[in-house]
C-alpha positions as CSV (number, residue, x, y, z in Angstrom):
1,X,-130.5,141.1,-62.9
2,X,-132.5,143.9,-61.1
3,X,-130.1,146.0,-58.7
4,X,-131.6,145.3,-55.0
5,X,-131.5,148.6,-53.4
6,X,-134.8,150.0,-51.3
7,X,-136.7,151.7,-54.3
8,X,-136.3,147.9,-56.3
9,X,-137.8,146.0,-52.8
10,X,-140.5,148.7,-52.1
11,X,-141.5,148.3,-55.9
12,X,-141.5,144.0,-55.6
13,X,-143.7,144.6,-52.2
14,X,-146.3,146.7,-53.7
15,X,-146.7,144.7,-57.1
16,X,-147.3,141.6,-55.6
17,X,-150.7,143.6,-53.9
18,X,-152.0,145.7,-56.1
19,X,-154.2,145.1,-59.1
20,X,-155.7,146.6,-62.2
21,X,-158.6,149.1,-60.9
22,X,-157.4,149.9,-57.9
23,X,-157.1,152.8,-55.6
24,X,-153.4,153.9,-54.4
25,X,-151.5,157.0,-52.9
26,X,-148.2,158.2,-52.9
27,X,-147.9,160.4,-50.0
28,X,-144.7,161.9,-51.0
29,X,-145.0,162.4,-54.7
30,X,-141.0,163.9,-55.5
31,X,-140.1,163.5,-58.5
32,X,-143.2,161.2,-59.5
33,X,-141.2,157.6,-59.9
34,X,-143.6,156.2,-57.4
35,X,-146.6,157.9,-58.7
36,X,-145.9,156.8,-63.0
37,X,-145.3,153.1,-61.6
38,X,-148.9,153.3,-58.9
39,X,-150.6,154.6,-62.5
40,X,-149.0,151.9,-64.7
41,X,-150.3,149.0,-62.1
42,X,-153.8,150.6,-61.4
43,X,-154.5,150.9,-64.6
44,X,-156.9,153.0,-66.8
45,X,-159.6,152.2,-64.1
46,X,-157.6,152.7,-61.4
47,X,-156.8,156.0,-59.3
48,X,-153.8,157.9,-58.4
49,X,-153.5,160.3,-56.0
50,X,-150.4,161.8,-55.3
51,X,-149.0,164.8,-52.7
52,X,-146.4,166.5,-52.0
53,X,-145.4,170.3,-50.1
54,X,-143.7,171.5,-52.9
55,X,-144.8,172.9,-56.5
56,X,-141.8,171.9,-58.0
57,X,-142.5,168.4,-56.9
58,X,-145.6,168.5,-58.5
59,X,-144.5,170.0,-61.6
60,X,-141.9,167.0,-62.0
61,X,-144.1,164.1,-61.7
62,X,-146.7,166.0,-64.0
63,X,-143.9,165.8,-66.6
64,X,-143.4,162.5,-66.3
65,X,-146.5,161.4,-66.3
66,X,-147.6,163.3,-69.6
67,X,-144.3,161.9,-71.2
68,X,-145.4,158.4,-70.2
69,X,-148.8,158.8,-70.9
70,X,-150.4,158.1,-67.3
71,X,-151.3,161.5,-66.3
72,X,-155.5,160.5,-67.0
73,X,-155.6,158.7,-63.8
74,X,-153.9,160.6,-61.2
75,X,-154.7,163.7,-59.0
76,X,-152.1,165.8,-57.9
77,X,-152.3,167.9,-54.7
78,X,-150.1,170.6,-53.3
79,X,-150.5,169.5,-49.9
80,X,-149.3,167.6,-47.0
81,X,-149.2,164.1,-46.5
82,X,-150.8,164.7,-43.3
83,X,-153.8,165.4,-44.8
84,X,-154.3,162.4,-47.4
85,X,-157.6,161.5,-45.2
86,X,-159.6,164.6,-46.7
87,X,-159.1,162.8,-50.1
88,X,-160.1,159.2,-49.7
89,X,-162.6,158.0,-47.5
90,X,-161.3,154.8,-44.8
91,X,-161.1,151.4,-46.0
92,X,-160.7,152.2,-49.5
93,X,-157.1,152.6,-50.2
94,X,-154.8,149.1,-51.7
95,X,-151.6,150.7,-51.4
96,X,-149.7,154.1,-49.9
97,X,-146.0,154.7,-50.7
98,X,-143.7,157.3,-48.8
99,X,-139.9,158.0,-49.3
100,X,-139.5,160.5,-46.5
101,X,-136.1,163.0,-46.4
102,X,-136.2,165.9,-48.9
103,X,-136.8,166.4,-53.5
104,X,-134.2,164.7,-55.0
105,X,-132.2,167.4,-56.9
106,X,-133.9,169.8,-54.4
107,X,-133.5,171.6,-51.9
108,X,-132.3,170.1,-48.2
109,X,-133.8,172.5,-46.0
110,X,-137.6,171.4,-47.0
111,X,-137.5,168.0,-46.0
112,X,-140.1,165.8,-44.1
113,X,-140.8,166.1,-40.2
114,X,-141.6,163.3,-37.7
115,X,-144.8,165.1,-36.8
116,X,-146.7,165.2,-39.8
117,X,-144.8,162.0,-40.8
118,X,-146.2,159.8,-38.1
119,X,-150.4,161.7,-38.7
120,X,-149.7,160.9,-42.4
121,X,-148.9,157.1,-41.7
122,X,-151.9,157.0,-38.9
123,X,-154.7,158.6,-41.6
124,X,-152.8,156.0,-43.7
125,X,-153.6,153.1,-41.7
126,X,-157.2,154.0,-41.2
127,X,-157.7,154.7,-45.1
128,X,-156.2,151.0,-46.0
129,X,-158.6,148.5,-47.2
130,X,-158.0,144.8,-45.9
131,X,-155.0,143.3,-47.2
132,X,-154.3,147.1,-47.9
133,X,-149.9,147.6,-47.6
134,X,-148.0,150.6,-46.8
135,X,-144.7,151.1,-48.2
136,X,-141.7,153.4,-46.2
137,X,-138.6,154.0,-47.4
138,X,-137.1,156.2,-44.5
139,X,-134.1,158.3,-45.9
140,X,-131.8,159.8,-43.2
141,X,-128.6,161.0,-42.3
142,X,-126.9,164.2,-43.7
143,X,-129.2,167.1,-44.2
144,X,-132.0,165.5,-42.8
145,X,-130.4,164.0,-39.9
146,X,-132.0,161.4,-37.4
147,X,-135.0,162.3,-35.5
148,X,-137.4,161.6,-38.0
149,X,-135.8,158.1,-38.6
150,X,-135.8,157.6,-34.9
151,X,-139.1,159.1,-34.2
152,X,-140.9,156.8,-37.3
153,X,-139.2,153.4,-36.0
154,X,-140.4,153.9,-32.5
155,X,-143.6,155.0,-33.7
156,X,-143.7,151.9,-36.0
157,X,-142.6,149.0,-33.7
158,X,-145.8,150.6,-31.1
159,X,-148.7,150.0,-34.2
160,X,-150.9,147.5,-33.3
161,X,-149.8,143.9,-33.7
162,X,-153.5,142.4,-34.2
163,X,-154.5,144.6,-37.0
164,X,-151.0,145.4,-38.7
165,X,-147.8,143.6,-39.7
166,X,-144.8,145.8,-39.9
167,X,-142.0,144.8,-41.3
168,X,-138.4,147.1,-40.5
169,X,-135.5,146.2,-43.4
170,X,-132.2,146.9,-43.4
171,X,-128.8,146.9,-45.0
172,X,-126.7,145.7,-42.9
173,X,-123.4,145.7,-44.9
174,X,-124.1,149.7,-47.3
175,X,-121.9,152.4,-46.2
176,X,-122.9,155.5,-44.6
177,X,-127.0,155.8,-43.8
178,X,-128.6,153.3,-46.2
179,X,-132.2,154.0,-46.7
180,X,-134.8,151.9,-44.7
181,X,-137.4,149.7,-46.3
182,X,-140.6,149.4,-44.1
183,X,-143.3,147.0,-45.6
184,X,-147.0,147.5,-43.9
185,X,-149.5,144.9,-44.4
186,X,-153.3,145.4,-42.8
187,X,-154.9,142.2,-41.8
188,X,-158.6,141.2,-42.6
């Protein structure tokens, strides 16, 4: 039985919607999970592209995607989130993941910000094709503290109702700060 945790939900969400040939983002590439599993579903005539701040970051999921043979159809870019909208043009996108906090394994003090968080999901929105989905898993707590959680879920439950459907998950029963699962889904 598959352990349901957010990364195991997130990963259910976004098969169920995208489809060999297909163009996807990760908008926060880490340590490249995300980004190998986007490849393996687009396929070899799909596209990847993937972001993230930090070189190290980037140097990880081009590892893993050379060990698991998917690095022929994805782009890495050192640069922020934020400015995914310079890379694909609107209404072309099936699928954007984000896990916002900090690198796993890295370090705490570079970590996302609510600012470039929230423009990131907005040029998101816009760059979704119909049906498109966006998936969020919102880390928090500890290093990287609350105001971005706070900041995305008010900016979340505002997006409009006509053209969106946001879904806000929980844990209600994990210890501590259990990660958020946010599911997007962009009407026709």
């Amino acid at each position: 039985m598959q352990k349901l945790n957010t990364l195991s939900l997130a990963h259910q969400f976004i098969e169920s919607h995208v489809s060999d040939g297909d163009l996807c983002i990760d908008a926060t590439a880490g340590r490249g999970y995300d980004t190998a599993f986007l490849a393996r579903l687009v396929g070899k005539t799909g596209k990847v592209l993937a972001f993230d701040i930090q070189q190290e970051a980037l140097d990880s999921t081009a590892s893993l995607l050379r060990e698991q043979g998917l690095h022929e159809n994805v782009t890495l870019y050192l640069d922020s989130h934020a400015n995914m909208a310079q890379y694909a043009a609107y209404g072309t996108v099936s699928c954007i993941t984000f896990n916002f906090g900090y690198l796993p394994g890295g370090d705490h003090h570079i970590c996302t910000h609510a600012e470039s968080s929230i423009a990131a999901i907005e040029a998101g929105l816009l760059l979704l094709k119909e049906n498109g989905v966006m998936s969020l898993c919102i880390y928090y707590g500890g290093d990287s503290g609350f105001e971005e959680k706070n900041a995305l879920i008010d900016y979340l439950k505002a997006i409009d109702s006509r053209k969106y459907t946001v879904l806000i998950t929980e844990f209600a029963n994990r210890p501590n700060n259990p990660p958020i699962p946010v599911f997007i889904y962009k009407r026709t």
